[in-house]
C-alpha positions as CSV (number, residue, x, y, z in Angstrom):
1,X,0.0,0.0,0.0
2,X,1.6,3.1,-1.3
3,X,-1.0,5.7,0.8
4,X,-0.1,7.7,3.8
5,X,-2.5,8.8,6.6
6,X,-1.8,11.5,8.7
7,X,-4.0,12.5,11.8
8,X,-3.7,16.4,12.2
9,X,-5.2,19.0,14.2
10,X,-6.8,21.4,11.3
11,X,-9.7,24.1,12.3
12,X,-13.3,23.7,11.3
13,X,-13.5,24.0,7.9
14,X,-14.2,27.9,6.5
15,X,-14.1,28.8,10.3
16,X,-11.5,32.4,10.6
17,X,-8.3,30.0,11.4
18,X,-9.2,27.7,8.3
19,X,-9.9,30.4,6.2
20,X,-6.9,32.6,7.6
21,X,-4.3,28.8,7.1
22,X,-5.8,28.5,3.8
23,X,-5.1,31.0,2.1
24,X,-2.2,31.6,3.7
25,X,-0.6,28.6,2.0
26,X,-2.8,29.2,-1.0
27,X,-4.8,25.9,-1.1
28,X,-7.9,24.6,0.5
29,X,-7.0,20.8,1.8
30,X,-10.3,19.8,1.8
31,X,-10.9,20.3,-2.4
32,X,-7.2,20.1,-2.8
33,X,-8.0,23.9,-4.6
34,X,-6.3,26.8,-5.1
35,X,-6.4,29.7,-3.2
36,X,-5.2,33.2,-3.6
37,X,-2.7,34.4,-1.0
38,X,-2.5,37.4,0.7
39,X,-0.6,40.2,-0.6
40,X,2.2,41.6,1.4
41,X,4.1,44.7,1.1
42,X,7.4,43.1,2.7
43,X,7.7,40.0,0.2
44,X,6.6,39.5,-3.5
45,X,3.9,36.9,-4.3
46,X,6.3,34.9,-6.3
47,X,8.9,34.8,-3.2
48,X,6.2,34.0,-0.9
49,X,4.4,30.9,-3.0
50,X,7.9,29.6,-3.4
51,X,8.2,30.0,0.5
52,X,4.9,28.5,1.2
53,X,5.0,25.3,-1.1
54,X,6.4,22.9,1.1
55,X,3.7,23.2,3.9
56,X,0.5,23.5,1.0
57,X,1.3,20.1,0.1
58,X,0.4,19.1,3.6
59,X,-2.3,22.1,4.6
60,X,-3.1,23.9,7.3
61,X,-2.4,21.5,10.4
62,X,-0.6,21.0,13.8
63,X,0.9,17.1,13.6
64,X,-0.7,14.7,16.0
65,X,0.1,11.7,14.2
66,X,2.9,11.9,11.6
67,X,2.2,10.5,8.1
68,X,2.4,6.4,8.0
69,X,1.3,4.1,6.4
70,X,-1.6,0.8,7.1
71,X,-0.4,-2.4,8.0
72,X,-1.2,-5.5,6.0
73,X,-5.3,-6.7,6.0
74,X,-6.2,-2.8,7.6
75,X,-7.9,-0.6,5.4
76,X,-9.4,3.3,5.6
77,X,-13.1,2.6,7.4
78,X,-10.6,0.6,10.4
79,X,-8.8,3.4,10.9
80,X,-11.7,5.9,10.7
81,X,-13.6,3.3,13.3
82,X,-10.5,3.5,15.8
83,X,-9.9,7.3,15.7
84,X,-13.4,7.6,16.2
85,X,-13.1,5.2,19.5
86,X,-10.2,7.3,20.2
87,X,-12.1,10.5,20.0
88,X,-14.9,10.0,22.1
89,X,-12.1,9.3,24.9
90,X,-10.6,13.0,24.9
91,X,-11.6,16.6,25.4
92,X,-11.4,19.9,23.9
93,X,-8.6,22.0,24.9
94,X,-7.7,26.0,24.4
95,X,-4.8,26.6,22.3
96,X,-4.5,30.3,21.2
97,X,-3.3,32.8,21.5
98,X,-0.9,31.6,19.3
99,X,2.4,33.2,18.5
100,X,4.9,33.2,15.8
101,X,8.2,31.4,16.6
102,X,10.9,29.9,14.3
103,X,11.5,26.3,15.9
104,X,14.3,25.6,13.3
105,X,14.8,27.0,10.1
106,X,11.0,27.8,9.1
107,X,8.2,29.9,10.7
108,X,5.1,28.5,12.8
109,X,2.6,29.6,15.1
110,X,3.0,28.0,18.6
111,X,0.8,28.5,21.6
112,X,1.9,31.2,23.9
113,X,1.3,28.5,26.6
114,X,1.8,25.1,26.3
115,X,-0.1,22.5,28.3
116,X,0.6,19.7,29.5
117,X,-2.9,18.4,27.6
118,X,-1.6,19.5,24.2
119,X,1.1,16.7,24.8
120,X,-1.6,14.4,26.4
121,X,-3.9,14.2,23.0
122,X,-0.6,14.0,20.8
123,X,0.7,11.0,22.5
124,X,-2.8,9.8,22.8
125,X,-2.9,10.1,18.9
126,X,0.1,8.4,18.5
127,X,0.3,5.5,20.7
128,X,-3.7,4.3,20.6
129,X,-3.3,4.2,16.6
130,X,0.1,2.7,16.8
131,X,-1.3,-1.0,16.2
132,X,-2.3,0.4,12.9
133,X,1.1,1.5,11.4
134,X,3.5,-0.1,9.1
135,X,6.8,-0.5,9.9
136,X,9.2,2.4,8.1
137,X,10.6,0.9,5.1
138,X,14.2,1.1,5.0
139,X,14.4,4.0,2.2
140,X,12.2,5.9,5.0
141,X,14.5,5.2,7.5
142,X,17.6,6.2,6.1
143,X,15.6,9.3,5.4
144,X,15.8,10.2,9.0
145,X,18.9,9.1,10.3
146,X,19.8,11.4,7.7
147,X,18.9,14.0,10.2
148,X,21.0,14.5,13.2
149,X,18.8,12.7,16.2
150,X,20.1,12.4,20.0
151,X,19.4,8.7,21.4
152,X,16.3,9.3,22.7
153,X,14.7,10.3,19.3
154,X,16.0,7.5,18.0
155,X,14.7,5.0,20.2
156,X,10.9,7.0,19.7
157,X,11.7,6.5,15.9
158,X,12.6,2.7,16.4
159,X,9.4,2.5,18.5
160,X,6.6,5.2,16.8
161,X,8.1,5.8,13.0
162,X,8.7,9.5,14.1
163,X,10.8,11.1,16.7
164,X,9.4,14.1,18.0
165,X,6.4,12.6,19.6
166,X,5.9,11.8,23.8
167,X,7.9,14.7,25.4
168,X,9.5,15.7,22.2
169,X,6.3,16.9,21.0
170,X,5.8,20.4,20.4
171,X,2.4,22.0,18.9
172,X,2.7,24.4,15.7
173,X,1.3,25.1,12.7
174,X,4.3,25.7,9.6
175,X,3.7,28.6,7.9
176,X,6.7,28.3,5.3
177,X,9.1,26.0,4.5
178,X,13.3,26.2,5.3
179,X,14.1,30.1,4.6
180,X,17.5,32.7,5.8
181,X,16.5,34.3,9.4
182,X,16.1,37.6,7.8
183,X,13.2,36.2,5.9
184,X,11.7,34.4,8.3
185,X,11.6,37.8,10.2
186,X,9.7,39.3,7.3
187,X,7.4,37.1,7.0
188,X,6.8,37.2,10.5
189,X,6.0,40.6,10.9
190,X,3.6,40.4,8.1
191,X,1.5,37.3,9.6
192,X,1.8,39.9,13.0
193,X,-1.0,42.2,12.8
194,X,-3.1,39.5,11.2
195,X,-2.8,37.1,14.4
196,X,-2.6,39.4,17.0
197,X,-6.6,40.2,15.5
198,X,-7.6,36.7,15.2
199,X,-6.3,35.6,18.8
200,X,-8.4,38.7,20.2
201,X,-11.6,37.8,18.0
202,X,-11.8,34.2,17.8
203,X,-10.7,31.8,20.7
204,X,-8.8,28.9,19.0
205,X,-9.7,25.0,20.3
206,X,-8.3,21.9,19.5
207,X,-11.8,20.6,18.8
208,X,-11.0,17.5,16.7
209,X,-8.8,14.7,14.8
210,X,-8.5,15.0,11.4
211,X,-7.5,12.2,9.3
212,X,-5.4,13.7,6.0
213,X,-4.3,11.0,3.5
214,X,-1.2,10.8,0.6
215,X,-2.9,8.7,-2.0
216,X,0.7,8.1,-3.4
217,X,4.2,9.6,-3.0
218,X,4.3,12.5,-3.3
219,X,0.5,13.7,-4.2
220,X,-0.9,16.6,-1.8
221,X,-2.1,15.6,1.5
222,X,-6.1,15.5,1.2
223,X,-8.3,16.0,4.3
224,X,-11.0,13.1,4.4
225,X,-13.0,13.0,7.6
226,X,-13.3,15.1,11.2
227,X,-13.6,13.4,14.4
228,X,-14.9,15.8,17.4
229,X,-13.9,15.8,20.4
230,X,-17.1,16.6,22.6
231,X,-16.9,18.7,25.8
């Protein structure tokens, strides 16, 4: 099986954060369709589609669940059956505000204050699905050893397919892809005033799992079905 599933926190679909995510990265992930992006008086639209084309392939999301793919005899409706079960088990939380932060060579927004229940649904995400996940092949692996790990990354890679999961998690959303600091800081005090509005009008929650899928290698990550987590 050559498809990927991914479960990610996205907003409610045309809700001020989706609609804000969007068209930030120019592409709705639910229609896998084009969006126009906002204009900005620091960078030119051609710089800033080039900047934004890693993260459209994937949409507007924070990781719960990395990308991986089904093991042998499980299909789609099983794994929409046990993130629903999964669901039903958790709780809304607050996230925003949300601030911009460059956590390595890109820009994201982060909660201003991180909880120790952001972490609790991540790893809730990634160890109750984790009887669902192929093993990485070997191509994938050497894929990340190609990137400098410590020994506990390692092991979480050896034992969940990802490393930065458990108490390497951290929540964000990517807003570009890898960039020089000085336009990183460009585009982050364009996405400023923009933020600081929707933090004071519309309270952000982390109000569902959404299941994202990579029909095949490469192909734009599509968003196929929202779980909510009930109060």
């Amino acid at each position: 099986m050559t498809a990927r599933y991914a479960v990610f926190f996205a907003p409610e679909w045309q809700s001020p954060w989706h609609s804000f995510g969007s068209h930030w990265l120019g592409r709705d992930e639910h229609h896998n369709s084009k969006l126009v992006q906002p204009k900005m008086a620091e960078i030119d639209a051609a710089t800033f589609a080039s900047l934004t084309q890693e993260p459209r392939r994937y949409g507007f999301h924070a990781t719960l669940k990395a990308p991986f793919r089904l093991v042998h005899g499980v299909n789609e409706q099983a794994l929409m059956v046990q993130l629903g079960t999964l669901a039903r088990t958790l709780k809304p939380i607050l996230l925003s505000p949300l601030g911009v932060a460059a956590p390595g060579n890109f820009l994201a927004l982060v909660p201003t204050t991180i909880s120790d229940d952001q972490g609790a649904i991540a790893a809730a995400c990634v160890t109750h699905l984790d009887n669902l996940r192929a093993p990485l092949s070997k191509a994938e692996l050497a894929r990340r050893h190609a990137t400098p790990l410590d020994s506990r990354e390692m092991q979480l890679l050896d034992q969940y397919g990802y490393p930065y999961v458990l108490e390497r998690f951290r929540l964000h959303f990517t807003l570009t892809g890898p960039a020089e600091p000085a336009l990183i800081q460009r585009v982050a005090n364009a996405v400023t005033p923009q933020l600081a509005q929707l933090n004071a009008d519309v309270p952000l929650w982390l109000d569902r799992l959404c299941l994202f899928v990579e029909r095949a290698p490469g192909d734009m990550f599509h968003r196929i079905h929202d779980e909510a987590l009930l109060p």
